[in-house]
Structure formats: C-alpha cells, structure tokens
N, C-alpha and C positions, 0 to 999 in steps of 0.2 A: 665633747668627750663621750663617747660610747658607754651606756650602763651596764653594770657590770650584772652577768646572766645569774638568777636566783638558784640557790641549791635547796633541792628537796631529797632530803635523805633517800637515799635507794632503802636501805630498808622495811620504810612504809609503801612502796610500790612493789608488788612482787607479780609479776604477767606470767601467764602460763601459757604456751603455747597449744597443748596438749587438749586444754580443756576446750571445755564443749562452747562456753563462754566467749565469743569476741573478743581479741584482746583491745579493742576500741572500747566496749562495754567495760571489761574490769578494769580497765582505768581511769573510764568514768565513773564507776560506783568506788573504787578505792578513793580517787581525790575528792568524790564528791562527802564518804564519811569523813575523812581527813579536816573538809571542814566545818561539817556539823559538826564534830566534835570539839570541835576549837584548835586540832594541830596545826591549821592552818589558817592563822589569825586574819581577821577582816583588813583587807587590804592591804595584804598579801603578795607579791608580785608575783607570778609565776615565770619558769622558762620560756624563753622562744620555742615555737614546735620546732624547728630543726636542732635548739641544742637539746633540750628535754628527748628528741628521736633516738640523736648521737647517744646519749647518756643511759637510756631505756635499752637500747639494742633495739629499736623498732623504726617501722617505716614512718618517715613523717606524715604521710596522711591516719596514720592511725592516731598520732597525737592531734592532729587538726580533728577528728572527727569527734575524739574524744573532748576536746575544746568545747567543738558547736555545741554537744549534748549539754556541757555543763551550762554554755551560756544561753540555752533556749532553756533552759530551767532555772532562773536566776541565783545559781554558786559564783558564775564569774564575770566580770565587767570590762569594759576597755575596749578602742578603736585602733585601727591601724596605725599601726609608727609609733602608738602611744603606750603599749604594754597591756598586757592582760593582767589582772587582778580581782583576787577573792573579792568576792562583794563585800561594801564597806559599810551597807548598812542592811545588814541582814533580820534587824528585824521589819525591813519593808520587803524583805523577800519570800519568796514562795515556801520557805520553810523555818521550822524554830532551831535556832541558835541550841543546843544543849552541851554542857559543859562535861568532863571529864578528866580526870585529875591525868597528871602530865605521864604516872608510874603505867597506868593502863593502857596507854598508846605505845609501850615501850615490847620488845621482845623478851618475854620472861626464860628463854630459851628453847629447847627443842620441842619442836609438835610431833604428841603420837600419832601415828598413822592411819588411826581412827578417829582422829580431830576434823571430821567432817559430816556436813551435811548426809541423807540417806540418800540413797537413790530417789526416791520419790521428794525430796526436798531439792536435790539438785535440779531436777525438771521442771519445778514451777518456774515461770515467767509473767509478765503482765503482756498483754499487747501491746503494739506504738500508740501514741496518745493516752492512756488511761488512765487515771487520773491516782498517782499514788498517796494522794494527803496533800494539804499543800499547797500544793501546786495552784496558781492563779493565775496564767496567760489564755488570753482569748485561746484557741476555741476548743478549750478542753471540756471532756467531758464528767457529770455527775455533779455539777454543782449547783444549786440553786441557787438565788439572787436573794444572799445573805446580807447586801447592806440595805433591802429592805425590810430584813425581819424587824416584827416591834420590839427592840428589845428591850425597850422601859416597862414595857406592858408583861411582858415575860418575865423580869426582874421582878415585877410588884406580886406574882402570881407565886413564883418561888419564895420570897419572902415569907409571903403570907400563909402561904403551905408549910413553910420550915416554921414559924411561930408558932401550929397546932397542931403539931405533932405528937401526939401520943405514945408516951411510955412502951406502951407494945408494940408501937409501930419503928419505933429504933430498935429492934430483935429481928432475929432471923423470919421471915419470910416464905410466903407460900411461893415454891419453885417456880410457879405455874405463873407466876405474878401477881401484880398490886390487884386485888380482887376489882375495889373500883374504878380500873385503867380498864379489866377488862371487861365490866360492863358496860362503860363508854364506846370503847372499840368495837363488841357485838352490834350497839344500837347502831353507829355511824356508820357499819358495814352492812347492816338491815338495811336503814332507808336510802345509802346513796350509792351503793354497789348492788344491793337484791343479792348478798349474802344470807345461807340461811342456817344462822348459829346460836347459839347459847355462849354465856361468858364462859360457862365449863370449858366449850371449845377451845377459846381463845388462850395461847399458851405465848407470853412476852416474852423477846429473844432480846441476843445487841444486836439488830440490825440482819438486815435481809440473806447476808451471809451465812450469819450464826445458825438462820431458821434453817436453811440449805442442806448445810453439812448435820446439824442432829437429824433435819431430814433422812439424809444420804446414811445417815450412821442406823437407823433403824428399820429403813426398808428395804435397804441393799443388804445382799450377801456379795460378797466377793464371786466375780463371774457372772451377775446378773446381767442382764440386758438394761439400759437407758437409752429411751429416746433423746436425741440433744435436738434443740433446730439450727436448722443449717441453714446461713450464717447466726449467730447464738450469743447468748451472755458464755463468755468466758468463764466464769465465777464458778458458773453452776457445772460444767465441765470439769472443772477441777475440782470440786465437792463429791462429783461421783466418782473423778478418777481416784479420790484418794481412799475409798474404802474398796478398790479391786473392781469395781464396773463395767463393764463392757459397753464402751460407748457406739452409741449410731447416731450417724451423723445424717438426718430428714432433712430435706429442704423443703424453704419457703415458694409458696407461689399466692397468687394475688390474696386467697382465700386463709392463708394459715399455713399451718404444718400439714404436708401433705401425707397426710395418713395412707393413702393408697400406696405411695411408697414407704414408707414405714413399716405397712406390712410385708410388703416384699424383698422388704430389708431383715429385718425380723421379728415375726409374727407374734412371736412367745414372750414378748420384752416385761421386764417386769416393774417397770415405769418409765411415763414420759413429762419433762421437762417442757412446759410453755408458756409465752407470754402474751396472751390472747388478745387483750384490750389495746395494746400499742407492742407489738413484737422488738425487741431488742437484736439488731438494731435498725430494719427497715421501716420500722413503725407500721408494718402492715397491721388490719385488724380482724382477726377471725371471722367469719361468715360464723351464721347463727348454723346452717346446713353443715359447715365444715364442723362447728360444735358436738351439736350432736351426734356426725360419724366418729368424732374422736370419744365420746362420751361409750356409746353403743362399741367402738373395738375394744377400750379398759376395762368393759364390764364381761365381754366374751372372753378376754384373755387373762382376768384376773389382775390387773394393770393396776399403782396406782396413777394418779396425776397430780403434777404438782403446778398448781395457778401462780405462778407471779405478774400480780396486777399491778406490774411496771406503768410508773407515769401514769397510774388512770384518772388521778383526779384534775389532771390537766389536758384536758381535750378540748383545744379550739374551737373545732369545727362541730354542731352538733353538741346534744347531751353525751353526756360520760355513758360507755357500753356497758351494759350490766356485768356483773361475771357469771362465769363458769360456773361458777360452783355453787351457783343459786338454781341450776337447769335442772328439771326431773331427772332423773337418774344419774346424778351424779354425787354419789354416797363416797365415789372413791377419791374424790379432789380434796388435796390440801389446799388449804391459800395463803399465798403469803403475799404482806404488806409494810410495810416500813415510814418511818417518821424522819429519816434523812433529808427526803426531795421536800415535803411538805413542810417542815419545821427547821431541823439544821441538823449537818451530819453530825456533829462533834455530841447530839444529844445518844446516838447508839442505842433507840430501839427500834423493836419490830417488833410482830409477832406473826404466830400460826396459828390456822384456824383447822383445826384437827378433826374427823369424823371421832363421830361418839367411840368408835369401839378403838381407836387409839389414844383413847385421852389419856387411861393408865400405864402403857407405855410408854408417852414421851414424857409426862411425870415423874417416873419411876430413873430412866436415863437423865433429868434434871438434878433427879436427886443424888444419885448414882454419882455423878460429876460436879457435885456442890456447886452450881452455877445459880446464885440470889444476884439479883439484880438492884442494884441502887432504890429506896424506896422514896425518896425526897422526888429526883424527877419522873417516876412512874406518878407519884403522887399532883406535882404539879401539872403532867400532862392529862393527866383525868380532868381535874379542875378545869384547865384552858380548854378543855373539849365542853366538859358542863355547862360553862359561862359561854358557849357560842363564840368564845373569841379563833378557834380553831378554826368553826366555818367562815367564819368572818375572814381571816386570813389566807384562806385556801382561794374565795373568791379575787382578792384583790389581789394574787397572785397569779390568779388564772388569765385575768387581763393584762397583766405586767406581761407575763412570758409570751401568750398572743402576738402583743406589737410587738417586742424583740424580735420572736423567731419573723416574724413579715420585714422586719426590718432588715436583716440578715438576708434573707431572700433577695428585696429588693436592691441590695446595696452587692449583694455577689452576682445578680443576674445581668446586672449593670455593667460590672469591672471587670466579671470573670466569665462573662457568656463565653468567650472562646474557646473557653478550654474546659467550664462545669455546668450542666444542666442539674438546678436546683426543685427541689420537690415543694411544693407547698406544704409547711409541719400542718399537720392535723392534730397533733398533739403530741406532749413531752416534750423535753430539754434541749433538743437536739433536731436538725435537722439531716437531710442525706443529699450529696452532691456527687451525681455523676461521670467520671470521665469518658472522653473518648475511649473506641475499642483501640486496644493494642497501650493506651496508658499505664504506667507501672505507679497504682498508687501508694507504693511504700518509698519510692523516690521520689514523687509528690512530695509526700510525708516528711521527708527528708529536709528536701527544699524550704518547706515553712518552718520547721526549728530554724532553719541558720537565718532566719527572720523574726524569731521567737516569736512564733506562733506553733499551737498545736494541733495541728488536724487528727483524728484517726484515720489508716486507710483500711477501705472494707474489708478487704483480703485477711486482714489478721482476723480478724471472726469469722472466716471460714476454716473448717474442718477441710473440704474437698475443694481441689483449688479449679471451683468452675466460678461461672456470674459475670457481670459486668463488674467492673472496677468503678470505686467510691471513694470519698470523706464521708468523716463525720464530724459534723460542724455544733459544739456544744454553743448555745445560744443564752441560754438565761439568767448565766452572772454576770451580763459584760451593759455595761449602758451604751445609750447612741452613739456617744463619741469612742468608744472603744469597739463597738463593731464597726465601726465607720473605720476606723483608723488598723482593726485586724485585717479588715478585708484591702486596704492599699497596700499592707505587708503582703498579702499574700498575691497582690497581685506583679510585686517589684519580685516575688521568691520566685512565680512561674512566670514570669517576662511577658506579659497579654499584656497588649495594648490597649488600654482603656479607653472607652469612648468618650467622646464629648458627655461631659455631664449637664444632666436637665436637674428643675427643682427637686432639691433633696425631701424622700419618701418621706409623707404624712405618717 
C-alpha cells in the first residue's frame, strides 16, 4: 500500500519569484527554520519532490536541489524508496534544536510593506561552503579541532577564576577590556609575533569580525577608497561595504597584494585590508620586500592598514612570520587577532591592536555603544595565557593540524589526482586544491553537498572573475578516519577513478 504524501501547510512556505533570492535557496532556508524551530518535528516525513513541486507551483528540480542543501547540512535524512525525513536526532546534528512556542510560527495577519530587510541587509550573503555555526561535515571551513581542546583543564581554570572574583570585578568594566587579558596579549604578541605594543593598545573585541567592522566604522567615511585582496576574506568586504566603502578589488601574486596594482587601481585609497602571514584564502605569504612597498605606499598616501594575522600561530613549515606591524615604519597598522582558531569559537574574543594616537577613538566608540564584554572568560583566558597552558596548547596543536593537513594531501593526491592538484599547507586550517582549466568549481561544489561533503570553491572569493579555479579543503576538525572516508565521498561525487591503493599515509 503506497504512503500516503505528508502535507506541509503552504502557508509556512511562501517563494517569491521576483526576488533576488533562488527560489531553490528560499526554500531551503524556509524549511530549514521550520525546523529549527521545531514546526517540523524530528522525524518528520516530508513530500516527494514531485508532489511537494505540484503543490509549490515550482519545478521539481527546484525542490530536489533544495533537498540536497538541506541534506548535506544535516536537517534531513533518508534513502531512495524509503522517504525523506527531518533529522531524528538533531541533537547529533550540525545544529541546536531551539524551541518556539506554536503562536509564533502562526500568521498574525497582514505585513506592512515595510516589514523588510534594508537594502543593504537584503545583499548580504555568505559564500558556498562557509561555515555558518554549526555546521560539522568534513571539509568545511573555520573550525579547529575542538575534540581535542582540554576541556578539564579549561573547566578547572574557569572555576577557579569564578571563585576569586572580586566584588568590583562583577561591575561594569573597562571598555577597552580585562586590563589583565590585555597585558598577556601585548606580551604573547611581543615575543611570538614581534608586535610592537603596549596593553593600552590592545583593545578586546567578540572576535575577529567585531574588530573589522568598529575598524571599518572609524576609519571609513562613506565613499572612501578600501583595498580588498583579490581573492579575499569575504567578512572584511562586507564590513567596509557596510559603512559606504568603495571597494578595490587587488590581486594576489606569489609575493602578496600586489601593490603596483593597487596603485593603479587607486592611488588615494584610504585603507588596505590584508592578511600577510597566511593570505586568506591562498595561504600565500607576504615577501618582506613586498612589506615594505606596501608599508612605504600607506605612509605616502596617508593609508591606514589593517593586519589580520590569519592562522599565524599555525605554520608547518618553518618558524611563524613575524608581523607587519612590528616593521619600521609601520605607525599606521592595526592588527588584529582572535582566540576562535587557537582556543574555541564559541569563546567570542579578539582583539585590536591600535596605534597610540587611536586608542581614544576606539574607546570613546566602545563607549559610545556600550559594548563590555563578559569578565569571567577575559579573566580566565588571561590566567590560561599566564599558567603557560595557552602556549602549551598552541604547540600540541600545531602538530595535530600538520599531520591532518599532510594527511588530507596525501589521501586527495592519491584518489583525486585526476581531476585536483593539491598544494602542500604551509600553514592554517585549510588547504587549496586546484582544478583543471575550463572546470566550473561551484558545480564541483555542488557535486560534494549531494555527498555531504563541503568543499568551498575559489571563485566565490573572488571579486573579478579571473584565476584558475579551486577548493578549499578545511582540514583540522576532521580525524584520519573522517578525511579518509571525506575524501571517497568526494571522489564517488566527481566520478575519478581511484587508483590501486598502496600503504595508507604515515
């Protein structure tokens, strides 16, 4: 007897044709809230794509693709013949369950016509792959290899920081941060970066973002000129496009940002955006030569520069690069750093490392926007810096990610020579795989979701659509057996014939 097809209210699906939006996309992100919020209880059946099509008014591959998205991001389960259904045990999936009383999912009647995002909120997007929270299938990116953080050791640190806590330290707070967070961060940026700061400097954000945009909010005007690099963190792009920027889009060549074009692009820019130590996302690394010209054109043009020293405390190959912002003449570099990659992202800090004659500016805008930041884990993370368990943990991480990323290497160079020539990581999270010319790496892309797997393809971080075509392969949350086991998904997703296998990589 045939099962009888699940009804989902039309009302919670509403597709617009009109908008800017995929309607493959907005019916991924409608039924994907539908069931974080619980209106579409775990294990759940949904429709067939072709009745759910009939029903929608849409083509059935729009609901098939809108399928794959949901199922390469663990919302929905189930094999051919056998029904698709809500994930049944969602809290083993890539995202938290949260609840929502039944009245709020309901239509409370008409929407004004100004019940919408701005213009500048409807444009935001993420790239393919990027890792929105959550998220945990090989080979995404921004995660570090959090089932090896200590977290007993971090527990006993917190405790014992929450026990002797002082009276005044449960009150409001210097904007600027835990005073003693940031004279730990000044020293551990003196001797293992050759930053050259004072704690006054150092100004505690939530995380590398946060630093970005107060950046972006103080030293842009609307209309200013930003250098971005081309291909680029995304992030930071969209920090200056949101205070009116005028973005240029520089590209990368073996050395860095190539400043000779930059200036030819434009010369007057009144900051540039870079990430010198491990470039996001080629991992290239600045030349000391190329340093200095970018140093010498912000100081002729009045520029400032902003350092994010992306991934630097993890470099393979080689001691870690000094920064930037430790060079002679370089008065006008911010730097920023973040405790996401090195400790855990859910911990949400960062900070800035300000020239003297900004410090009362970005204080004053701290203040300006009441933003105090939590003093318990500023407090415990000073401590875990103090006590050496910090360096402690940076090192036995720096070997952990090493053999991953070689591992990764070896096991794609193996399965996937066909069709990716893979780079040796030198350092950070992630590695770069290049396709043949004429390969569309966002159909790649594509390919690995309905294997769930996530690759990024390089294209989406570019601004101008030149380059060869890439992944990006995030490597340092996944253990041997799960890149082992990514990389045969991805090679049954692109059809390459694997070779005869020799002994598996030491």
């Amino acid at each position: 007897m045939p099962k009888p097809t699940p009804h989902i209210p039309l009302p919670s699906i509403q597709l617009d044709a009109s908008a800017n939006l995929p309607l493959r996309r907005q019916l991924y992100e409608q039924l994907g809230r539908a069931i974080r919020t619980g209106y579409l209880a775990p294990g759940t059946r949904l429709p067939s794509t072709r009745a759910f099509a009939r029903e929608l008014g849409v083509s059935r591959t729009t609901v098939e693709e809108a399928y794959q998205d949901l199922f390469a991001h663990g919302y929905i389960e189930g094999q051919v013949g056998a029904g698709t259904y809500v994930t049944k045990h969602l809290s083993e999936s890539p995202f938290h369950k949260t609840t929502m009383p039944a009245a709020a999912t309901r239509s409370s009647g008409p929407v004004s016509r100004y019940a919408s995002s701005s213009q500048r909120g409807s444009a935001l997007s993420l790239p393919p792959g990027f890792n929105r929270g959550n998220v945990s299938i090989p080979f995404c990116l921004g995660l570090p290899a959090l089932e090896s953080f200590p977290q007993q050791e971090w527990a006993r640190t917190v405790a014992r920081v929450a026990r002797h806590l002082s009276p005044s330290q449960l009150g409001y707070q210097d904007v600027a941060g835990y005073r003693p967070l940031r004279e730990e961060i000044a020293t551990y940026l003196t001797v293992s970066r050759g930053v050259r700061c004072t704690a006054d400097q150092v100004i505690v954000v939530a995380g590398a973002q946060a630093g970005l945009f107060l950046a972006a909010r103080l030293l842009l005007n609307p209309g200013d000129a930003a250098w971005i690099e081309d291909p680029g963190y995304p992030y930071a792009k969209a920090a200056f496009e949101d205070v009116g920027a005028t973005i240029v889009p520089v590209p990368i060549d073996k050395e860095g940002i190539d400043v000779v074009s930059g200036r030819a692009r434009h010369p007057d820019a009144r900051l540039v955006y870079v990430t010198p130590s491990h470039q996001f996302p080629l991992g290239v690394t600045m030349s000391l030569a190329r340093r200095y010209e970018l140093l010498h054109w912000a100081r002729a043009a009045g520029a400032w520069i902003i350092e994010d020293d992306y991934d630097s405390e993890y470099r393979h190959l080689g001691r870690p690069i000094p920064a930037l912002q430790g060079l002679e003449g370089a008065e006008q570099v911010l730097y920023l750093g973040t405790f996401s990659k090195v400790l855990f992202p859910a911990l949400r800090l960062g900070y800035l490392v300000v020239p003297p004659s900004l410090i009362d500016t970005f204080v004053t805008a701290l203040c300006t926007t009441n933003i105090f930041l939590p003093t318990l884990e500023q407090a415990a993370v000073a401590t875990y810096m103090r006590e050496g368990d910090f360096a402690r943990h940076i090192r036995r991480m720096r070997s952990l990610y090493a053999k991953r990323g070689n591992l990764l290497r070896d096991y794609a160079e193996r399965s996937l020579g066909e069709v990716l020539t893979i780079e040796q990581p030198a350092a950070g999270l992630h590695l770069v795989g290049w396709f043949r010319e004429g390969t569309d790496d966002r159909d790649m892309a594509r390919k690995a979701e309905r294997q769930r797997i996530i690759v990024s393809p390089l294209s989406a971080y570019r601004m101008e659509p030149t380059g060869r075509s890439g992944v990006l392969l995030g490597y340092a949350s996944w253990t041997e057996r799960e890149i082992e086991e990514g990389v045969q998904r991805l090679v049954r997703a692109w059809n390459t014939s694997q070779e005869e296998r020799g002994p598996d990589p030491a």
